[in-house]
Backbone as JSON Lines, residues from 0, in Angstrom:
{"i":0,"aa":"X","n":[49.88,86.63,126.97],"ca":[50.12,87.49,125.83],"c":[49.61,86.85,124.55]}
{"i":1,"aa":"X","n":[49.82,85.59,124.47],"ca":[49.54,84.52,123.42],"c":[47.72,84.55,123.23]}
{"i":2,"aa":"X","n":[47.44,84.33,124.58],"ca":[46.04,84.06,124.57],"c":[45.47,85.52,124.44]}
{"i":3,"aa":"X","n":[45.72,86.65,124.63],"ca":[45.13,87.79,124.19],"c":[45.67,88.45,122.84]}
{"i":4,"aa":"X","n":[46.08,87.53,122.18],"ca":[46.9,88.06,120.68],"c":[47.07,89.49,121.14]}
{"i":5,"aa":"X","n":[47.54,89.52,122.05],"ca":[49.02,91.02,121.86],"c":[50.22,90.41,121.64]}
{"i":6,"aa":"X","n":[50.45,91.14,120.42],"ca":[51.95,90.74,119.04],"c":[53.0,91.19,120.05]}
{"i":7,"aa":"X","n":[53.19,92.45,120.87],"ca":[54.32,92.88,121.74],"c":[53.39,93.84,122.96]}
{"i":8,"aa":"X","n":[54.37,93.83,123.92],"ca":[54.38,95.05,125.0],"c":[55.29,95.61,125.18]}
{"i":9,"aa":"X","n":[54.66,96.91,125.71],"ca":[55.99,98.09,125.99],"c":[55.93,98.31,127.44]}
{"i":10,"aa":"X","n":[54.73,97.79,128.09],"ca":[54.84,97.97,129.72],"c":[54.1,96.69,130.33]}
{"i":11,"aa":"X","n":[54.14,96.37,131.34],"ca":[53.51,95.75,132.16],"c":[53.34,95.95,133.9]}
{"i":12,"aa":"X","n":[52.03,96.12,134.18],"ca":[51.56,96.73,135.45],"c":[51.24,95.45,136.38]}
{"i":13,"aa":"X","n":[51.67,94.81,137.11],"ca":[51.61,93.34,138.05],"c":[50.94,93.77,139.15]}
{"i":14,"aa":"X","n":[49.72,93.24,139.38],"ca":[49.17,93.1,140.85],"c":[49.09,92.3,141.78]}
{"i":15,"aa":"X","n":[49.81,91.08,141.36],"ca":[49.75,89.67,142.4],"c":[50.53,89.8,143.1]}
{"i":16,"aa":"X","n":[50.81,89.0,144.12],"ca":[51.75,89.15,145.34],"c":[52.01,87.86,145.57]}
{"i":17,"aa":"X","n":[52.08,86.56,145.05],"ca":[52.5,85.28,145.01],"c":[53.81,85.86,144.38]}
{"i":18,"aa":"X","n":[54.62,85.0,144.95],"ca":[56.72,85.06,144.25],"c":[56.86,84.03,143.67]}
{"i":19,"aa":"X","n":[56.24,83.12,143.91],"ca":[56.48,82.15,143.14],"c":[55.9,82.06,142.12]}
{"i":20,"aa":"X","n":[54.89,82.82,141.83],"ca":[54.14,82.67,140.36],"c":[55.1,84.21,139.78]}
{"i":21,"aa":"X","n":[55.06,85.69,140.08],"ca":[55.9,86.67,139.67],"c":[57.69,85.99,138.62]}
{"i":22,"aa":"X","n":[58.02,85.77,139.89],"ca":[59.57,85.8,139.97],"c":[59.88,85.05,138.02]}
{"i":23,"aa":"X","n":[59.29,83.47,138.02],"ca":[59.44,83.03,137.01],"c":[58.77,83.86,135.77]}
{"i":24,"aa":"X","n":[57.85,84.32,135.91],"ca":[56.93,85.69,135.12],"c":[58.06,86.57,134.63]}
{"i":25,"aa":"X","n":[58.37,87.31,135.24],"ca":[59.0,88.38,135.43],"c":[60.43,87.4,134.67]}
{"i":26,"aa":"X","n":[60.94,86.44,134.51],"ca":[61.96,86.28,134.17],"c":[61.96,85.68,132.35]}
{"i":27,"aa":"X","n":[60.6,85.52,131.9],"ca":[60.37,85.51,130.9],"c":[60.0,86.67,130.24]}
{"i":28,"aa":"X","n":[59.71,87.45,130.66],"ca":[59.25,88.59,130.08],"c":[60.1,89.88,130.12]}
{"i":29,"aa":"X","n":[61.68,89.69,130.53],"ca":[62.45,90.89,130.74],"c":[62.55,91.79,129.36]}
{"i":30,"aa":"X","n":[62.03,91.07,128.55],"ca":[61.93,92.59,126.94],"c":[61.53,93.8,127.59]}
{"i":31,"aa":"X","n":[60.31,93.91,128.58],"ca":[59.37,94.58,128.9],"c":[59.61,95.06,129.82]}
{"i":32,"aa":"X","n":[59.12,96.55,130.16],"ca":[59.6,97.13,131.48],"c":[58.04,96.7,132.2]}
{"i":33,"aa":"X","n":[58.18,96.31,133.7],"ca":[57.39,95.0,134.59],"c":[57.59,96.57,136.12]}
{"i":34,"aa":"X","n":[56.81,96.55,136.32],"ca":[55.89,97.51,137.33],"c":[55.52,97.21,138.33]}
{"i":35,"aa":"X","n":[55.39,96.35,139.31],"ca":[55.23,95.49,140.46],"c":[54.41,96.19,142.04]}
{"i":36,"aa":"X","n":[53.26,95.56,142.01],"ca":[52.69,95.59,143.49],"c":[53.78,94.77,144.38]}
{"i":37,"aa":"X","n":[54.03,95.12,145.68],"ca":[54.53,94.14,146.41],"c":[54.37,94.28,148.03]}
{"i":38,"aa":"X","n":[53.86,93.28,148.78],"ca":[53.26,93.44,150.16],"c":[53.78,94.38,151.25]}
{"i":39,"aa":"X","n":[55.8,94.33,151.51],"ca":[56.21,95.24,151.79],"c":[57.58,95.02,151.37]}
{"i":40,"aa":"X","n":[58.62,95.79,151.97],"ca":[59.73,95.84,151.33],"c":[60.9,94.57,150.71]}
{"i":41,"aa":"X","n":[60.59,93.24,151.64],"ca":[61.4,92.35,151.63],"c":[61.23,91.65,150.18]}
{"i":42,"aa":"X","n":[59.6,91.88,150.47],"ca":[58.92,91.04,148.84],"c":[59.38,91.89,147.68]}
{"i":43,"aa":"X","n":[59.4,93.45,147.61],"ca":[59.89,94.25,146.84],"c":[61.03,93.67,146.41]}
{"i":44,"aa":"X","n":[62.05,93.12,147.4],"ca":[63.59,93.31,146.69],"c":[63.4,91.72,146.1]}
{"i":45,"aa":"X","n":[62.52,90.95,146.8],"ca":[62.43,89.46,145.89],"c":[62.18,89.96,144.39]}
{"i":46,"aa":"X","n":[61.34,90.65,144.23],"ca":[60.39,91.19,143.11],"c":[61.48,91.86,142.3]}
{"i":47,"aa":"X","n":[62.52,92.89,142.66],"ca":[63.57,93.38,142.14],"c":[64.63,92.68,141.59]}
{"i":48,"aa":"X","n":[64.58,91.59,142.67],"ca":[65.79,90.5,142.32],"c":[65.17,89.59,141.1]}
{"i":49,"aa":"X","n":[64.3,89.36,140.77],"ca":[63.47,88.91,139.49],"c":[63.73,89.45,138.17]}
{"i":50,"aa":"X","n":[64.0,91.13,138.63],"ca":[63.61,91.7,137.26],"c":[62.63,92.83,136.85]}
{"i":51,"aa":"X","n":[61.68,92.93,137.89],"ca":[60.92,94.53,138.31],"c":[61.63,95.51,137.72]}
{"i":52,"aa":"X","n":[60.87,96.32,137.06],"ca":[61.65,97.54,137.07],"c":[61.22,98.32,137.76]}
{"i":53,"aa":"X","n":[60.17,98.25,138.9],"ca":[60.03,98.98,139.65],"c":[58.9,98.72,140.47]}
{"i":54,"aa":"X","n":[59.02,98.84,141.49],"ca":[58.08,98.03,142.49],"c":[57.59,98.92,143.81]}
{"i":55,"aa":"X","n":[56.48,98.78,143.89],"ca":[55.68,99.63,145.04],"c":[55.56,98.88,146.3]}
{"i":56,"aa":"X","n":[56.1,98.88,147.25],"ca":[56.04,98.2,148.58],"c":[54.76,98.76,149.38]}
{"i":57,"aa":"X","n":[53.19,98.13,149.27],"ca":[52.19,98.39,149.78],"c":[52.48,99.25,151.04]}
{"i":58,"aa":"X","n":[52.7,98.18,151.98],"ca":[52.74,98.41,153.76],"c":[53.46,99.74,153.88]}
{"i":59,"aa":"X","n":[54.57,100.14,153.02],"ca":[55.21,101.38,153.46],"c":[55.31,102.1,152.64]}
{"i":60,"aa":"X","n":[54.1,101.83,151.83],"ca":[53.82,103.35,150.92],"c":[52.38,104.17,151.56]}
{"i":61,"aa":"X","n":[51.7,102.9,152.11],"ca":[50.12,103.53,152.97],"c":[51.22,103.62,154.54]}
{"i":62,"aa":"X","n":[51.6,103.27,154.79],"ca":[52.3,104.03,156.12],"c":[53.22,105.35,155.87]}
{"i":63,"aa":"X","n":[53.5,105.46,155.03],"ca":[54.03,106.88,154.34],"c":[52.8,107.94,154.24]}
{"i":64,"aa":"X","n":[51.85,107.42,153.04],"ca":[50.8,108.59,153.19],"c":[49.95,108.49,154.29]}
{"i":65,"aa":"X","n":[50.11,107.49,155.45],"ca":[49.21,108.0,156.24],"c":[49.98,109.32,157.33]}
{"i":66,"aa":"X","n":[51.24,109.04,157.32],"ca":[51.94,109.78,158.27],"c":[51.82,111.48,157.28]}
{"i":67,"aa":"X","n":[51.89,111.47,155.99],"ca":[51.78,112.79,155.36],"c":[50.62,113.44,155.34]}
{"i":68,"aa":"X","n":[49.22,111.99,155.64],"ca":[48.24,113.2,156.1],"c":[48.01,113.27,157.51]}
{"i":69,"aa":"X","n":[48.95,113.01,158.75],"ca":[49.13,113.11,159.87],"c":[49.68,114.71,160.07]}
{"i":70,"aa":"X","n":[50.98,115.15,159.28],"ca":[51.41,116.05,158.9],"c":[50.74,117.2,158.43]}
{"i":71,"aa":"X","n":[50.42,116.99,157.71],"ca":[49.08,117.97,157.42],"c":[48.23,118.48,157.99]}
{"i":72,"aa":"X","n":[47.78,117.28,158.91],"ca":[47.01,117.38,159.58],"c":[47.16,118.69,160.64]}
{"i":73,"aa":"X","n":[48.63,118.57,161.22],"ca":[48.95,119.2,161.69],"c":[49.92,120.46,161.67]}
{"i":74,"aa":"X","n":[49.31,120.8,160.81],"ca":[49.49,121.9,160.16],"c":[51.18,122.13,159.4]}
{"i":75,"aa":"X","n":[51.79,121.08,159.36],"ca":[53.52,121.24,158.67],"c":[53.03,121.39,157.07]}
{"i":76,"aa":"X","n":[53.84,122.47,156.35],"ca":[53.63,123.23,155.23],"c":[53.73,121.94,154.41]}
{"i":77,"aa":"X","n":[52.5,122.02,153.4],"ca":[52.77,120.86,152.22],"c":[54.05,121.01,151.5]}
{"i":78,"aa":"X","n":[54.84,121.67,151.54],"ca":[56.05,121.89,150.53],"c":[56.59,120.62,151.41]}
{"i":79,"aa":"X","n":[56.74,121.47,152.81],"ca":[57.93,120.19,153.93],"c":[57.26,118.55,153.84]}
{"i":80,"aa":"X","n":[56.07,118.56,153.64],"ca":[55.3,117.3,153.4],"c":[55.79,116.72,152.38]}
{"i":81,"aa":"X","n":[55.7,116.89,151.4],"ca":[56.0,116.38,150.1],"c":[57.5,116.55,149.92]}
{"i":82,"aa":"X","n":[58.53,116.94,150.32],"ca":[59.91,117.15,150.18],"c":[59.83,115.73,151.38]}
{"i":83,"aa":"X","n":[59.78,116.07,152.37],"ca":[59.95,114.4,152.83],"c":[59.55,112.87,152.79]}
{"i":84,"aa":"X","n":[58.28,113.41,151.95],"ca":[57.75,111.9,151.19],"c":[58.61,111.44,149.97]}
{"i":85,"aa":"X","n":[58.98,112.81,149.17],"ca":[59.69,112.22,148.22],"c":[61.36,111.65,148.82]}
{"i":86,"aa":"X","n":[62.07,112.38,149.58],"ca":[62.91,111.94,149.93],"c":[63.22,110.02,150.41]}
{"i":87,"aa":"X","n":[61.88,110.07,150.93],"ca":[61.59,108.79,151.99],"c":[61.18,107.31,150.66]}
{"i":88,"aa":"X","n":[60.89,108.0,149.74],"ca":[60.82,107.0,148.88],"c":[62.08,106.64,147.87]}
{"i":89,"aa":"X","n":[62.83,108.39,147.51],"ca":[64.11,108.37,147.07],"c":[64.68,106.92,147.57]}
{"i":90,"aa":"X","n":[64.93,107.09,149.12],"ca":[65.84,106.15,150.15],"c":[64.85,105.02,149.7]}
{"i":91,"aa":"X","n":[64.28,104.39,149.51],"ca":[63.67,103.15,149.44],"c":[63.11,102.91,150.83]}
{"i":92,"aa":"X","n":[62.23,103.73,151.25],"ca":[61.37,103.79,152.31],"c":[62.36,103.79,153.58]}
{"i":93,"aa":"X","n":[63.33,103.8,153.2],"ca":[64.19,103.57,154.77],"c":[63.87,104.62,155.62]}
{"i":94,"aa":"X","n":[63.61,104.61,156.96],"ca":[63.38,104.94,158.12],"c":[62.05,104.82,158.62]}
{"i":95,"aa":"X","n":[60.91,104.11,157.71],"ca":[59.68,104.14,157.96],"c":[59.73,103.03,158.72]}
């Protein structure tokens, strides 16, 4: 932040997937709402337990849309598609 003279932030978007470099990150910077890539769910809740305000679990978000364009595929109405993707992420990917 220093080295790019930005005076403040209002968001931050994280793409690394090291915890050990995040976690301490993320614990200096809690002013800021912190956005998080994370490999799959376990790393998510490391990433949460840091300070994330919100974190995308790779592995079972592309195993989610691949199964919704499986769905599709086969012909189940996009309404029912998308009512169960959102649900499935509601739950924090549980049952994937």
């Amino acid at each position: 932040m220093h080295v790019a003279d930005i005076p403040f932030l209002r968001e931050i978007v994280v793409f690394l997937v090291v915890t050990a470099i995040l976690v301490p990150l993320f614990q200096r910077i809690r002013i800021s709402p912190v956005y998080a890539r994370s490999r799959d769910l376990e790393h998510a809740a490391a990433l949460d337990a840091a300070g994330a305000t919100r974190t995308i679990p790779e592995l079972a978000e592309s195993s989610l849309q691949m199964g919704a364009f499986v769905l599709t595929g086969l012909e189940v109405p996009s309404d029912a598609v998308n009512t169960l993707v959102d649900r499935l992420r509601d739950r924090g990917y549980e049952g994937i």
